[in-house]
C-alpha positions, 0 to 999 in steps of 0.5 A, a space after each residue: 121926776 115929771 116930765 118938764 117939756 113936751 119933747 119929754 113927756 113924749 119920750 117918757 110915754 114911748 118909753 113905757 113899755 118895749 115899743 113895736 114899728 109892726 106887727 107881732 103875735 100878741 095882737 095879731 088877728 089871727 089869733 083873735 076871736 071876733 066872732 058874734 062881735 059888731 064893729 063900725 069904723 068910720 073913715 074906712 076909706 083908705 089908709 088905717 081905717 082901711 087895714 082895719 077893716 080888713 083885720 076885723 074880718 081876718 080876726 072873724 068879726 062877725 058884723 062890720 060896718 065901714 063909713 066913709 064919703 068915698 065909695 066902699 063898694 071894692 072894700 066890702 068884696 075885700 072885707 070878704 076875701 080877707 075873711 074867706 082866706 082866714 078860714 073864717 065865717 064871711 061877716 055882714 058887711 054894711 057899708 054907709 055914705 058918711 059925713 062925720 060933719 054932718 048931724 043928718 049924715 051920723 044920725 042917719 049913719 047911727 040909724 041903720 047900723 042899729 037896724 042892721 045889726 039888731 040894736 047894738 054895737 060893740 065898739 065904734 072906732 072913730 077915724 076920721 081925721 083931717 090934717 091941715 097945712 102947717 103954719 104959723 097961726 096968723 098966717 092959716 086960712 080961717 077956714 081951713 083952720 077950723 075945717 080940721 077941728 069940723 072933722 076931728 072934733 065934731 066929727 068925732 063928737 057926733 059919732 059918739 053922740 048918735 052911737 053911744 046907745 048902741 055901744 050901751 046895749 052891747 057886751 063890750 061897750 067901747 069907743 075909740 077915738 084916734 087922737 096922736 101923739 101930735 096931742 102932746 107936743 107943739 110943733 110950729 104951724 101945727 096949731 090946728 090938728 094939734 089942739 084937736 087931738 089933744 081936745 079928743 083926748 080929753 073928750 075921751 076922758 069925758 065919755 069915760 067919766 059920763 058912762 062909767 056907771 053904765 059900763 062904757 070905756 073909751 080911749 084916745 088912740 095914737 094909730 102910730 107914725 104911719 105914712 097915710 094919705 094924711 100924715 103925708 099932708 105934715 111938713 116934709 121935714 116930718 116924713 122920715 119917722 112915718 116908718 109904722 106898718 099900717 098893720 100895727 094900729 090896725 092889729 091894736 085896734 083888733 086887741 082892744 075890740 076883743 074883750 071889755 078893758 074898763 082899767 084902760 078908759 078914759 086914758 090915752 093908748 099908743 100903738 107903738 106900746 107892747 100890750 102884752 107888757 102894758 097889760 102886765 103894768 095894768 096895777 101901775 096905770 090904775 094906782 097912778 091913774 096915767 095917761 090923762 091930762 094934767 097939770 103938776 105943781 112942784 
């Protein structure tokens, strides 16, 4: 029977396969070969974007672009001991000043990743995101309000707007954008940043059905219930479940950076999901074509 309430979808979407909190061997870098693959994760700067970054070179990517608007330079030396201490080749690091807001600042952003890694991407990981303060939408600052949408909606727009070209004239040929569980379920004051992962989820389905011919997946990722800079910025009511390890979104995101999962686009994925088990399930999401939004009449 389908879920009738968004409290229910969210239990019956955690309840899809075993669940994890952290880390495990199936998605852990360590067993992953990135090497000759090129990854460019925008919202580097801290948080989960951070700890990606740092996995893809413990999994051996070979390039790794990092954007962000604060100052990369102490990442890049960590992206290299990350790998020398992996046992793996050190990658070619280009770190950018990025405004995820800005046309000028993307394209600009899309440019030199194309320059520097010879004219094609593999996967684009867009984590950007901006939480606003919760409350009741007669009651928000306008612009703070919209600014949450600037930065998770057109930010994540122009990403894929100006890095599409270089996804299609690669191997794996995939985007990700983090979306969040916050996409199905409605929590008073949380208007803003709600509705714009649930937007992305959609526009994930948009870039699948687009691109399909040309072999471009995407997926809507739930990063889990990580205590960041930003999911402290929640009510504090929310802050007893942020009990995920940064490592697992982090590990996730290796995984589908590894291989082409064309069964997968379009759809929205949660970290806290067993992949191993997901993957086993891949004729049940096909045939029933799940995780997409929808309405159901009855």
């Amino acid at each position: 029977m389908p879920a009738s309430t968004a409290m229910e979808n969210y239990k019956a979407m955690d309840r899809f396969t075993r669940t994890h909190k952290d880390t495990y061997p199936f998605i852990s870098p360590q067993t992953a070969n990135l090497s000759g693959k090129s990854v460019f994760v925008a919202g580097a700067s801290k948080g989960i974007g951070k700890e990606t970054a740092l996995a893809l070179a413990e999994a051996g990517c070979s390039k790794i672009g990092i954007g962000a608007r604060s100052d990369l330079s102490s990442l890049e030396d960590e992206i290299v001991k990350r790998a020398v201490n992996a046992g793996k080749t050190v990658p070619q690091v280009v770190s950018i000043h990025l405004d995820v807001t800005s046309e000028d600042s993307v394209r600009a952003a899309a440019d030199k990743i194309g320059q520097e890694f010879g004219g094609a991407l593999d996967v684009l990981i867009c984590n950007s995101g901006r939480l606003e303060r919760w409350m009741p939408v007669a009651e928000t600052d306008p612009m703070e309000w919209w600014r949450t949408y600037e930065t998770n909606v057109k930010g994540t727009y122009l990403l894929n707007r100006f890095f599409i070209p270089l996804l299609l004239k690669s191997e794996i040929r995939t985007s990700i954008l983090v979306s969040s569980y916050g996409a199905i379920g409605m929590s008073p004051g949380g208007s803003g940043y709600q509705s714009s992962k649930f937007t992305l989820c959609r526009l994930a389905e948009f870039i699948a059905m687009e691109y399909d011919e040309q072999g471009l997946v995407c997926f809507a990722l739930h990063p889990g219930a990580v205590k960041t800079e930003l999911a402290l910025g929640l009510p504090e009511a929310h802050w007893s479940i942020l009990n995920d390890n940064p490592a697992l979104p982090a590990h996730t995101l290796v995984w589908l950076s590894k291989e082409h999962r064309m069964w997968l686009s379009g759809r929205f994925v949660s970290v806290s999901w067993d992949m191993e088990e997901l993957e086993s399930k891949k004729s049940q999401v096909i045939e029933g074509n799940l995780f997409k939004f929808r309405m159901v009449y009855e």
